[in-house]
N, C-alpha and C positions, 0 to 999 in steps of 0.2 A: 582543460575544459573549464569555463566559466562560468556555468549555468548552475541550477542549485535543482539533486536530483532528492526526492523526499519520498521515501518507501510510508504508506501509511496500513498501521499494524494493528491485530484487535483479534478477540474469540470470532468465532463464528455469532451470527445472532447480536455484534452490538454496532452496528449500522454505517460500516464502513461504506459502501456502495451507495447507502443512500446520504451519508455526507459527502462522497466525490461529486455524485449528482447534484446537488446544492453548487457545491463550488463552482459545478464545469456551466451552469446556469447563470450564476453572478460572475463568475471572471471570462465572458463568453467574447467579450469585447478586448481582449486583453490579447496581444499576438504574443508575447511572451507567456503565456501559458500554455501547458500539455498534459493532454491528461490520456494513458496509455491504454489500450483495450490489448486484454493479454490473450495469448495463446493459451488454451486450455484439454488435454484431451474428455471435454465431456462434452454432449450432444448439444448442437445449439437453441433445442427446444427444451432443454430440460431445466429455464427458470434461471432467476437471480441475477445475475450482472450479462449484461450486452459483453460475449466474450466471439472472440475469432477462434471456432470448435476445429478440432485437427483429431483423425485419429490416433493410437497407438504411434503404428508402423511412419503415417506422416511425421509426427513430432520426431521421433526419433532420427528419419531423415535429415529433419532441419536443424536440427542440433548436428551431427556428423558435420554440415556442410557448414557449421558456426553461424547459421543464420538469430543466434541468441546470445542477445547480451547478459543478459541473466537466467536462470533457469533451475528450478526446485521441482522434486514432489510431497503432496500433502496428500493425505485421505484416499489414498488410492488413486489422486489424477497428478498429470503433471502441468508444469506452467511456465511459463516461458514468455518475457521480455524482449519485442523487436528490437534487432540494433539499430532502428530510426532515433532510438534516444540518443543515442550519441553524436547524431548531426544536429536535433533540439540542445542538446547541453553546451556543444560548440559555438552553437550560434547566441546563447545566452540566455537560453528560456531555463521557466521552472517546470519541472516532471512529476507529473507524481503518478504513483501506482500503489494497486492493492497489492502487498507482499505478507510473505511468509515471514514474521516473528524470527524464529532461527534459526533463517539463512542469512541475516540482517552483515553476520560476520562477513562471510562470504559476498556477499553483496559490496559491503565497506572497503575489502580486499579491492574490490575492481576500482569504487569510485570512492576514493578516502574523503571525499566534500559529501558524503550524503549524509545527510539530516532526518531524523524519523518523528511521524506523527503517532501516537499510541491511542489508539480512540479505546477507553473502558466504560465500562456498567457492572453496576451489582448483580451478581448473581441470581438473583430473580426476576430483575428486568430481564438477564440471557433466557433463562430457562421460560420465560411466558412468551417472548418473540421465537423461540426456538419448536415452542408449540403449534405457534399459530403458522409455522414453515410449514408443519405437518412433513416434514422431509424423515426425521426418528423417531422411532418407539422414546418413550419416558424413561427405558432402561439409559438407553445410547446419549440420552439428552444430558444424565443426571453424572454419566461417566465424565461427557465432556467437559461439562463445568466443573468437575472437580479437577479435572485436567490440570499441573500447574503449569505457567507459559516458562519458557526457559527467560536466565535472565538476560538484558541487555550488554552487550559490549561495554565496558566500563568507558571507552573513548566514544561513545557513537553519542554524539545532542539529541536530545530526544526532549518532543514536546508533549503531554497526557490531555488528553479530552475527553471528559466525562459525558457517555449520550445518555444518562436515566430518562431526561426530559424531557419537550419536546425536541421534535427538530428544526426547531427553529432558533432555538436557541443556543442548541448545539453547534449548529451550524457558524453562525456568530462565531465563536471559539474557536471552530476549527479554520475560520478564513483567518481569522487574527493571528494562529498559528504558522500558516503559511505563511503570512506578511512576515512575521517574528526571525524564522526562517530564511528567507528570501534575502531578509536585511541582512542577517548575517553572514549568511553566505558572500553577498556585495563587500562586506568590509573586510573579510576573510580574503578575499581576491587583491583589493585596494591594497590591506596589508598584510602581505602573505606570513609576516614574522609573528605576529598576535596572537593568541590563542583562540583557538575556534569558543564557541557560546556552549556551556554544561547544563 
């Protein structure tokens, strides 16, 4: 595969979805870009990311029949990565998708070229965005953020983008990120003996 697959990682609440949106806006002209709309078993009205809603018994069909290249559960749902990525990765595009932090391993396992983005924010940025979801009580809000995230694969590249601010500016970082990425992954290909970018 020659393409550069980039899992981007983050709490709940610090603006993953609305940086992909950014990006899938600015690189909209770009045929080598992809950006993945995931399976998810939760209703397709119930808010937040444009997801392809499947129930239970469905998901688990499609997984039986391998129609998933990746595939985790968090929070009670599951989620699930089409294997269209891997005709995008073949053909030499960049992917990216919202992923799950601790499957990151397991994900690596499949595509040893993937590169991660870490979008963070201060815990009070999470917990005032987390508010205004109005999705948990202040109990559930106060658990999460204490939550710690597990740590990174000590081999996985990993790039940190800070969203406190606005998003525009964040935004900025996170496209620079990709480019940063994207480069390296091309020189990683050109010279497969080199060492991937830490």
């Amino acid at each position: 595969m020659s393409g550069c697959l980039i899992p981007i990682v983050g709490p709940s609440g610090v603006g993953k979805d609305s940086l992909l949106d950014r990006a899938r806006q600015r690189l909209a002209g770009d045929p080598a870009m992809r950006f993945v709309q995931r399976w998810i078993t939760r209703p397709a009205q119930a808010g937040g990311e444009d997801h392809r809603a499947l129930s239970e018994a469905s998901f688990l069909r499609r997984l039986a029949a391998g129609d998933f290249a990746l595939h985790w559960d968090s929070h009670g749902l599951r989620y699930g990565i089409d294997r269209e990525i891997d005709d995008w990765l073949a053909r030499g595009c960049t992917v990216l998708f919202n992923a799950s932090r601790a499957h990151l391993a397991i994900a690596h396992a499949g595509y040893p070229t993937l590169r991660a983005i870490s979008v963070v924010a201060r815990p009070e940025t999470l917990a005032q965005r987390l508010v205004q979801r109005r999705r948990e009580c202040s109990q559930d809000i106060a658990a999460r953020i204490a939550r710690s995230p597990p740590p990174f694969p000590p081999y996985l590249p990993v790039i940190e983008v800070a969203n406190d601010g606005s998003i525009e500016s964040a935004a900025e970082v996170f496209l620079a990120a990709i480019d940063a990425h994207r480069l390296a992954a091309a020189s990683t290909v050109r010279h497969p003996r080199r060492r991937q970018m830490k």
